[in-house]
Biopython code that builds the backbone (N, CA, C, O; Angstrom):
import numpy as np
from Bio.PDB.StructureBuilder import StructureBuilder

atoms = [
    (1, "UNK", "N", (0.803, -1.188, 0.000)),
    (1, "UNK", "CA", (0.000, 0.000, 0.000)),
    (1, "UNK", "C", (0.857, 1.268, 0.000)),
    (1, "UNK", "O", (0.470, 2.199, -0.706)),
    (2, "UNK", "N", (2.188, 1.431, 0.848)),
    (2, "UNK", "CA", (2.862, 2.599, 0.712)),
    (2, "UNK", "C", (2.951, 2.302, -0.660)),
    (2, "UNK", "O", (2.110, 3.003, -1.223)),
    (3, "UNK", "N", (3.636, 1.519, -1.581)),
    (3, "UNK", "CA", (4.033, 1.756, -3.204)),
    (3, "UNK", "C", (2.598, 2.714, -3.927)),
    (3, "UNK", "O", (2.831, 3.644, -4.700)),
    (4, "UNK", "N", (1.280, 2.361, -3.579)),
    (4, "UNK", "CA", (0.022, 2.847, -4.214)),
    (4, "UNK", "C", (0.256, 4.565, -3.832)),
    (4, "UNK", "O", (0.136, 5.444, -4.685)),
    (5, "UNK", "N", (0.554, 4.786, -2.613)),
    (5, "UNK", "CA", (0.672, 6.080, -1.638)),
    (5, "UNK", "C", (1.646, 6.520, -2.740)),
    (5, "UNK", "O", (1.303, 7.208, -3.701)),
    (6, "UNK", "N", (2.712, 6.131, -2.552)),
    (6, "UNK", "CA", (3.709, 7.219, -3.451)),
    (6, "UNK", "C", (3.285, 7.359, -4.892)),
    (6, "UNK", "O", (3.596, 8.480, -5.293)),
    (7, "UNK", "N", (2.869, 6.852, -5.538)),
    (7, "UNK", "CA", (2.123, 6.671, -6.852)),
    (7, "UNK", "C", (1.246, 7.961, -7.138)),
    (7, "UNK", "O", (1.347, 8.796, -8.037)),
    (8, "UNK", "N", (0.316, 7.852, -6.040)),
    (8, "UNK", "CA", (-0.958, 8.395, -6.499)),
    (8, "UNK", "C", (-0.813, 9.414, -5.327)),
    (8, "UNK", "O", (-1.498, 10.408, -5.568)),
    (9, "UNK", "N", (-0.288, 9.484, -4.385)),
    (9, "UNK", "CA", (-0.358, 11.281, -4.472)),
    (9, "UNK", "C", (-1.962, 12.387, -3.767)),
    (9, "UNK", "O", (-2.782, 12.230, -2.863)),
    (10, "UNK", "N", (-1.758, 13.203, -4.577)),
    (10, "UNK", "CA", (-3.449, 14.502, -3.905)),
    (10, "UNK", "C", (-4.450, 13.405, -4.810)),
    (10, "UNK", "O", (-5.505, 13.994, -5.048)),
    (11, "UNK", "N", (-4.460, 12.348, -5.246)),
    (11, "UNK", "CA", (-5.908, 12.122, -5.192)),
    (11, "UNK", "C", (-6.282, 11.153, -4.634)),
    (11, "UNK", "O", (-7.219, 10.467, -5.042)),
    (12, "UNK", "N", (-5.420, 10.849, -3.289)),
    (12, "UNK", "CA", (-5.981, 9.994, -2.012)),
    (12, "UNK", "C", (-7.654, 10.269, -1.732)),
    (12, "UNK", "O", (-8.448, 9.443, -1.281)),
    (13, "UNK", "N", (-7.869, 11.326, -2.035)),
    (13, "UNK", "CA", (-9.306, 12.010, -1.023)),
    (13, "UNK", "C", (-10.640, 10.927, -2.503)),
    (13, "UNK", "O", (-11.574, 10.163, -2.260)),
    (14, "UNK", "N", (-10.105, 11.372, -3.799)),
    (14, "UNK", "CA", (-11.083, 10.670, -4.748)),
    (14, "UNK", "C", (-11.103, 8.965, -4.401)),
    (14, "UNK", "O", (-12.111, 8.412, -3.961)),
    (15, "UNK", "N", (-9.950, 8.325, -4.650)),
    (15, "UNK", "CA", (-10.025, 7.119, -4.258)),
    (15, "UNK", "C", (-10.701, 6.395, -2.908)),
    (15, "UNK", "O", (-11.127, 5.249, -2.762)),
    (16, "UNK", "N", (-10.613, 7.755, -1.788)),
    (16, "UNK", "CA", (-11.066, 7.241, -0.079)),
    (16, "UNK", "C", (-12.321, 6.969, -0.533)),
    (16, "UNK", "O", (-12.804, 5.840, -0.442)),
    (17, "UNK", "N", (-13.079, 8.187, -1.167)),
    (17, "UNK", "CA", (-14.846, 8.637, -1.716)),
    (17, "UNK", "C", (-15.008, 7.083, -2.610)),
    (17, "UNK", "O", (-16.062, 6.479, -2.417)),
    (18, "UNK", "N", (-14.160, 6.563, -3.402)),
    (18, "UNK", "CA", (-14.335, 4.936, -4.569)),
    (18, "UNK", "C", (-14.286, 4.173, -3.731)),
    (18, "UNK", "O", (-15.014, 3.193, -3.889)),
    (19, "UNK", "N", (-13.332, 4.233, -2.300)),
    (19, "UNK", "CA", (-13.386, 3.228, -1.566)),
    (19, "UNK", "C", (-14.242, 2.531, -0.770)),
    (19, "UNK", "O", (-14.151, 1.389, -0.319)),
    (20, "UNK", "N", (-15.245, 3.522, -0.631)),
    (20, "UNK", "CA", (-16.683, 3.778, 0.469)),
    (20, "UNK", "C", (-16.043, 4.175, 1.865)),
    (20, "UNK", "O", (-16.468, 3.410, 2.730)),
    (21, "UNK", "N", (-15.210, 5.064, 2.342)),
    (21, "UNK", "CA", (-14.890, 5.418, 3.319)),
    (21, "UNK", "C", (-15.306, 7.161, 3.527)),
    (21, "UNK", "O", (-14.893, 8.144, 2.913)),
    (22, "UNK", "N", (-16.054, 7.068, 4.388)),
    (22, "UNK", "CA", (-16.799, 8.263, 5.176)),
    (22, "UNK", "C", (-16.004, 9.598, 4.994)),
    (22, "UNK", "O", (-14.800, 9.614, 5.250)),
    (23, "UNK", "N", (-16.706, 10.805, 4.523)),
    (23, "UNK", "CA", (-15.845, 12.106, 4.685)),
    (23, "UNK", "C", (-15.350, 12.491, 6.149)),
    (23, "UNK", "O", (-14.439, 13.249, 6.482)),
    (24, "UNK", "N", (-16.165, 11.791, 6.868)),
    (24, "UNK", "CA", (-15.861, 12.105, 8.280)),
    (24, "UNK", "C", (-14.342, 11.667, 8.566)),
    (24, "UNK", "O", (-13.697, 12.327, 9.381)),
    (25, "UNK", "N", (-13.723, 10.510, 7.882)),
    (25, "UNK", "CA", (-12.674, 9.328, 8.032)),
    (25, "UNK", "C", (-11.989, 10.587, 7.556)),
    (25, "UNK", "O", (-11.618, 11.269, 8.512)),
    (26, "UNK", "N", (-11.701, 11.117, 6.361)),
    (26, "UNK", "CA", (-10.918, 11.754, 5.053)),
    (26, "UNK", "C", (-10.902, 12.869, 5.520)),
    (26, "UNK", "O", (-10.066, 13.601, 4.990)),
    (27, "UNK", "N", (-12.118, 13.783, 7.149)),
    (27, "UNK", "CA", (-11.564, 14.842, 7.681)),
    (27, "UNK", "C", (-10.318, 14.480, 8.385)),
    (27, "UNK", "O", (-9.439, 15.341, 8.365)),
    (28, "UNK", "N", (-10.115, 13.578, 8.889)),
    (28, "UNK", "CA", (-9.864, 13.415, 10.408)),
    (28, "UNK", "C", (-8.527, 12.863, 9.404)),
    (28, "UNK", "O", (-7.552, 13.226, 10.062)),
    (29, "UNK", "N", (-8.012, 12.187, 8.177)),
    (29, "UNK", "CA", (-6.503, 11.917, 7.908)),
    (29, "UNK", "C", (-6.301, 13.529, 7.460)),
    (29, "UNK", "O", (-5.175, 13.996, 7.637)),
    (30, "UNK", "N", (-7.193, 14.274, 6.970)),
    (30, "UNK", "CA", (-6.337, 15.212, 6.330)),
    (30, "UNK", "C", (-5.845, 16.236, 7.429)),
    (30, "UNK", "O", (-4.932, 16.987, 7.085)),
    (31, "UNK", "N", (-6.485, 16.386, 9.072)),
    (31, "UNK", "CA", (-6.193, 17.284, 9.445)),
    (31, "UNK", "C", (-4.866, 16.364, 10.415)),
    (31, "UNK", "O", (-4.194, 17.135, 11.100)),
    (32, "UNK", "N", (-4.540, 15.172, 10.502)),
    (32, "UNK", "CA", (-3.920, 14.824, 10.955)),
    (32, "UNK", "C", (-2.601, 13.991, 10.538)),
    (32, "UNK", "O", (-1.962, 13.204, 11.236)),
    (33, "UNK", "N", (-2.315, 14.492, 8.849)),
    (33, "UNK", "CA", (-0.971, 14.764, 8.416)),
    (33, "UNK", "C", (-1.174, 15.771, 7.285)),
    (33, "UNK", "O", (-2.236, 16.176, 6.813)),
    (34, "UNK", "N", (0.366, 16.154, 6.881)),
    (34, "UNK", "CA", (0.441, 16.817, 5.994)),
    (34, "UNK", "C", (1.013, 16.907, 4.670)),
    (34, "UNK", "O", (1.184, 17.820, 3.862)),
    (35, "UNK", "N", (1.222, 15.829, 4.702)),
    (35, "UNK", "CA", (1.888, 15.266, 2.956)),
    (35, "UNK", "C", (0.520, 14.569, 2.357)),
    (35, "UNK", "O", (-0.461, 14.370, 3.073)),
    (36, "UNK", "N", (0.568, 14.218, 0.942)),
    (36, "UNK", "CA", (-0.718, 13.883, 0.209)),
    (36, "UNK", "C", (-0.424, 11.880, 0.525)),
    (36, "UNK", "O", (-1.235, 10.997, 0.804)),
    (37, "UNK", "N", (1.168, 11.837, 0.297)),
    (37, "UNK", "CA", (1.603, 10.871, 0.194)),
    (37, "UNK", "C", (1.081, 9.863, 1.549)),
    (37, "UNK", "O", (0.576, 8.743, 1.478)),
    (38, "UNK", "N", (1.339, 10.540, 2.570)),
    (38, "UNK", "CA", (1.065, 9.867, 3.774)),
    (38, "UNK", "C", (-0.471, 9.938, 4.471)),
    (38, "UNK", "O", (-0.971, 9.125, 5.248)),
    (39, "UNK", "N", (-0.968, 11.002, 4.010)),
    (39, "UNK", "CA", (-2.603, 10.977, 4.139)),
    (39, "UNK", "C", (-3.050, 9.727, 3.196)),
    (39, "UNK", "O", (-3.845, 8.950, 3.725)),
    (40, "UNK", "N", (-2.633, 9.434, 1.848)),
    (40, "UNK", "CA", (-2.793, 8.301, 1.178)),
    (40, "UNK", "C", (-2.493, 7.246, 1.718)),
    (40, "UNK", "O", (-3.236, 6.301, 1.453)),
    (41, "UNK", "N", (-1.523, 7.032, 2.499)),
    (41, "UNK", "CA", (-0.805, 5.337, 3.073)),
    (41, "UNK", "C", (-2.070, 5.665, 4.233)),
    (41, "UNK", "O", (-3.079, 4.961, 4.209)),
    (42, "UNK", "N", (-1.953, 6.596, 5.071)),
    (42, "UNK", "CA", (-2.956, 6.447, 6.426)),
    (42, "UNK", "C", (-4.147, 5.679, 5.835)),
    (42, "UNK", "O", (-4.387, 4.508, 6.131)),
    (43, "UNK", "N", (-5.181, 6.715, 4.628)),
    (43, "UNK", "CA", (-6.469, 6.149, 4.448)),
    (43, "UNK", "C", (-6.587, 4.957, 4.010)),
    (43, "UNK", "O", (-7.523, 4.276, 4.429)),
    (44, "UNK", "N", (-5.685, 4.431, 3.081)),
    (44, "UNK", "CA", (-5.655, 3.350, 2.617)),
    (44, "UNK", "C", (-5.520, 1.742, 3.891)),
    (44, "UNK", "O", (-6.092, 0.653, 3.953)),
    (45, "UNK", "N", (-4.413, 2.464, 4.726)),
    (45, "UNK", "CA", (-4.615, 2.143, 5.868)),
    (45, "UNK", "C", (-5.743, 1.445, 7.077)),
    (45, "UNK", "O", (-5.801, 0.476, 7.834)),
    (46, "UNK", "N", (-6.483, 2.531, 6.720)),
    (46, "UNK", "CA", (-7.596, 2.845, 7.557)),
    (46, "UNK", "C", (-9.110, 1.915, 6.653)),
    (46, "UNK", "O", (-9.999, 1.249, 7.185)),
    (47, "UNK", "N", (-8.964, 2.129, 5.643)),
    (47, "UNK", "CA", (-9.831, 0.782, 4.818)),
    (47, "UNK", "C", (-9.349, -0.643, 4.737)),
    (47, "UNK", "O", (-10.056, -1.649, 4.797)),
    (48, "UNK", "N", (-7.949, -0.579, 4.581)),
    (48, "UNK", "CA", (-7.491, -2.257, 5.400)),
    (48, "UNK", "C", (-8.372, -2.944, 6.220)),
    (48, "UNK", "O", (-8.745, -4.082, 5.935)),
    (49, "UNK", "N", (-8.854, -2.165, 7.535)),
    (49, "UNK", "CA", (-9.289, -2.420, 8.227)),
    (49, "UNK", "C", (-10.792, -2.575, 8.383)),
    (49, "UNK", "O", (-11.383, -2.953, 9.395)),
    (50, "UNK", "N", (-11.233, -2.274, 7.387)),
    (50, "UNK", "CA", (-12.653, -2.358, 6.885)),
    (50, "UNK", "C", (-13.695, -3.755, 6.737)),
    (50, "UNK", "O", (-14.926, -3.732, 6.740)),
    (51, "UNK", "N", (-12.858, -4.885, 6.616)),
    (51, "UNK", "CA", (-13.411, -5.614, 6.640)),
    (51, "UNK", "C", (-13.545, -6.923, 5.473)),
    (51, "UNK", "O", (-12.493, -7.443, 5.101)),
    (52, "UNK", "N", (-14.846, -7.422, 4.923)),
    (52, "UNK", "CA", (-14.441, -8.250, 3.407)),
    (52, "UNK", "C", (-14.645, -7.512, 1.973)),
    (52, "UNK", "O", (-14.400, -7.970, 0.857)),
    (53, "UNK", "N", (-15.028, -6.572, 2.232)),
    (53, "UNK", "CA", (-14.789, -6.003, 1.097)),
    (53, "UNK", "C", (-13.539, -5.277, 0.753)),
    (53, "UNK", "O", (-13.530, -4.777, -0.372)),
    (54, "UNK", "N", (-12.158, -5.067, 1.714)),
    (54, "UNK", "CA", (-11.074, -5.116, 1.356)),
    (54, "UNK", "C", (-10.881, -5.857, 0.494)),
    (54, "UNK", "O", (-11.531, -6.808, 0.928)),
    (55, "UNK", "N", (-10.218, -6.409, -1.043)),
    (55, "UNK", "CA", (-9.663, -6.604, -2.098)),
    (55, "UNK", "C", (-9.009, -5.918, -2.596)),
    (55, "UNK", "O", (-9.155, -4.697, -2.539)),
    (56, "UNK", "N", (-8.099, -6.504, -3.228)),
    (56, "UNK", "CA", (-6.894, -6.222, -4.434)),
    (56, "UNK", "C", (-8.037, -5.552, -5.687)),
    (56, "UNK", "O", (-8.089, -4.494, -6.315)),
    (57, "UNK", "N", (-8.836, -6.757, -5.634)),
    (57, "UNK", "CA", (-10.066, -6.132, -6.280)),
    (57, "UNK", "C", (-10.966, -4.760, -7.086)),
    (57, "UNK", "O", (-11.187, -4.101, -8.102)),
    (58, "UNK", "N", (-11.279, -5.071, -5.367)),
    (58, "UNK", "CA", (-11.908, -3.465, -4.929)),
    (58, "UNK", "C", (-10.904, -2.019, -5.202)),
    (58, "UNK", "O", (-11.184, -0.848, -5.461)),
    (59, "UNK", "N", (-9.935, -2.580, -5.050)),
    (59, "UNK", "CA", (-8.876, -1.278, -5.460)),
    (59, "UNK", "C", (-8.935, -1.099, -6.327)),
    (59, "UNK", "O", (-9.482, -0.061, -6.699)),
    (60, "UNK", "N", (-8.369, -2.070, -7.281)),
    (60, "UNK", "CA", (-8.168, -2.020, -9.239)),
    (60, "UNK", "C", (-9.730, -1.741, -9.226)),
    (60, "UNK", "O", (-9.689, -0.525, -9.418)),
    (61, "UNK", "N", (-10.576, -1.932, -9.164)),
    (61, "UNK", "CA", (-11.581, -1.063, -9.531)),
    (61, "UNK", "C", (-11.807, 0.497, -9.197)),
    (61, "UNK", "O", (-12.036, 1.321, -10.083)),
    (62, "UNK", "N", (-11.740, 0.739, -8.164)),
    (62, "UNK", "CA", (-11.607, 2.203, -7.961)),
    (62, "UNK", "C", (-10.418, 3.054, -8.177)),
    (62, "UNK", "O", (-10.376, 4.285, -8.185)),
    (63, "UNK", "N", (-9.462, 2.209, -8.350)),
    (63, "UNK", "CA", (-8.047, 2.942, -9.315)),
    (63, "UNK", "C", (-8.841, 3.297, -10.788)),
    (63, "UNK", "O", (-9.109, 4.451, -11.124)),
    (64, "UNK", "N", (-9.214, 1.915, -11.718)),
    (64, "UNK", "CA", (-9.775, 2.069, -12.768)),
    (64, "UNK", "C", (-10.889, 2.864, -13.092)),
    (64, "UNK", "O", (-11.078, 3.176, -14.268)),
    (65, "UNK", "N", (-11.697, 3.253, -12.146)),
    (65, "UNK", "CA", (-13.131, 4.492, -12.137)),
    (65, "UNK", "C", (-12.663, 5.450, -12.842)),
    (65, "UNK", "O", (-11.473, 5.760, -12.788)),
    (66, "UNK", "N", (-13.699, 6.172, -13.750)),
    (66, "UNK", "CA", (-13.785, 6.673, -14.938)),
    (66, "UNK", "C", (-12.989, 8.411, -14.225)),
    (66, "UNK", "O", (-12.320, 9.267, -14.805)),
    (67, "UNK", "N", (-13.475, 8.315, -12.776)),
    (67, "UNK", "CA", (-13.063, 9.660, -11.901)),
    (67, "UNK", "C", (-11.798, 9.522, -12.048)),
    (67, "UNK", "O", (-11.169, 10.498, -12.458)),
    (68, "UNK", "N", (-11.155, 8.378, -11.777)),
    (68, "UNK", "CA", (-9.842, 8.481, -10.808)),
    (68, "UNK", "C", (-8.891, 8.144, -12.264)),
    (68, "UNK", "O", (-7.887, 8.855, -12.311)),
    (69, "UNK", "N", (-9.000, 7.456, -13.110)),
    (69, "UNK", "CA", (-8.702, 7.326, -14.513)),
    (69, "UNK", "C", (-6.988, 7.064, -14.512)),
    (69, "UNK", "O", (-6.139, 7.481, -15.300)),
    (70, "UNK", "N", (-6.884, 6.386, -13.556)),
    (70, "UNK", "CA", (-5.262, 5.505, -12.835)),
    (70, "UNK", "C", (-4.663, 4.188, -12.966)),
    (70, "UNK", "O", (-3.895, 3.596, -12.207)),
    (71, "UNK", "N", (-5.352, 3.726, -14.492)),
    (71, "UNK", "CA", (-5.173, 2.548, -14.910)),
    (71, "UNK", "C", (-3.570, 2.084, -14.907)),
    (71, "UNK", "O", (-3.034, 0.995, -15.110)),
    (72, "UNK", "N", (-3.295, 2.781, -14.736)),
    (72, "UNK", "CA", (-1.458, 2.436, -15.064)),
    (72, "UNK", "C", (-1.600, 2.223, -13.685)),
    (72, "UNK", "O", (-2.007, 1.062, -13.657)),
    (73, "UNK", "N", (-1.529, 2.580, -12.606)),
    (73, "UNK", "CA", (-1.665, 2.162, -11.042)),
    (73, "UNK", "C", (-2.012, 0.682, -11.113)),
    (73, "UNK", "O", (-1.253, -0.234, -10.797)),
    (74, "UNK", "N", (-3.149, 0.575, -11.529)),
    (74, "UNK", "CA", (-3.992, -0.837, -11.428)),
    (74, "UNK", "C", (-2.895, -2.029, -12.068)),
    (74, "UNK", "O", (-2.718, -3.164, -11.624)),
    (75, "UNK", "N", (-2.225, -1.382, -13.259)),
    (75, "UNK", "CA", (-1.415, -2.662, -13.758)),
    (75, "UNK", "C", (0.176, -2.774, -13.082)),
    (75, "UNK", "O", (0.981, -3.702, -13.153)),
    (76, "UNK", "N", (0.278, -1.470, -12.416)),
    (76, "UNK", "CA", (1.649, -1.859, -11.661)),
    (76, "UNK", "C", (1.107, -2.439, -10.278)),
    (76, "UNK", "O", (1.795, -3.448, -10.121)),
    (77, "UNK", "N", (0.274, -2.341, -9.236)),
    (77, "UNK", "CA", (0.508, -2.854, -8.368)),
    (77, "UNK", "C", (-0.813, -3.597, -8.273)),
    (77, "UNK", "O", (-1.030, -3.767, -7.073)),
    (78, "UNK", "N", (-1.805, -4.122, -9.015)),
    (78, "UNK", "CA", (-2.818, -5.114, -8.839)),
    (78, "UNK", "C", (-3.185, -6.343, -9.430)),
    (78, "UNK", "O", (-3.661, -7.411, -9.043)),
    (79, "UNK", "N", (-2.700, -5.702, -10.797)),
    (79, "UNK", "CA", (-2.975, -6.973, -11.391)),
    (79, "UNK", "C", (-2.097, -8.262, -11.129)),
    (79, "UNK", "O", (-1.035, -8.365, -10.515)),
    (80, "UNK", "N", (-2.939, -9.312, -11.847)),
    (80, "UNK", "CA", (-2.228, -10.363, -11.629)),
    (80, "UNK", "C", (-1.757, -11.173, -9.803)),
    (80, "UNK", "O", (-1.169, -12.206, -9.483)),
    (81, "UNK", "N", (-2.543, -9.782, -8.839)),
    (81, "UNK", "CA", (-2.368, -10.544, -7.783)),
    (81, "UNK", "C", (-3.652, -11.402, -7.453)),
    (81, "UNK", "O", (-3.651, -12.170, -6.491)),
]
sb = StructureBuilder()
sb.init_structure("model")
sb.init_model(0)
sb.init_chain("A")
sb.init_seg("    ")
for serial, (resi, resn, name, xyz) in enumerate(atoms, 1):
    if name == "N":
        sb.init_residue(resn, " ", resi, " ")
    sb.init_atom(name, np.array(xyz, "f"), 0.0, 1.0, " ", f" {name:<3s}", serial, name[0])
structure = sb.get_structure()
């Protein structure tokens, strides 16, 4: 997940919203770091913990969303797992 973090950067907040994780969640990483990079590892983080709809899956799909349009993401760190 840090490799996804350094990747992708300020659009942690679009992917949290693909992930189904609460704006309430996405207040509370953004006021409690200040790089995009590490607000990204936190949230991503923080959906780990979410439950069975965590997937490799579920990611490459919301990497791939027409919003987030990060298909090159999806084939460096999802596919094929």
């Amino acid at each position: 997940m840090f490799r996804v973090s350094l990747d992708l950067g300020h659009q942690w907040e679009m992917l949290g919203k693909l992930l189904g994780l609460a704006e309430s969640v996405q207040t509370l990483v953004d006021l409690d770091e200040s790089d995009d990079q590490l607000k990204c590892f936190k949230m991503l983080m923080i959906w780990l913990r979410g439950g069975r709809s965590v997937t490799f899956e579920t990611l490459g799909k919301a990497l791939m969303d027409r919003e987030m349009k990060r298909d090159d993401l999806f084939l460096k760190h999802c596919k094929g797992i």
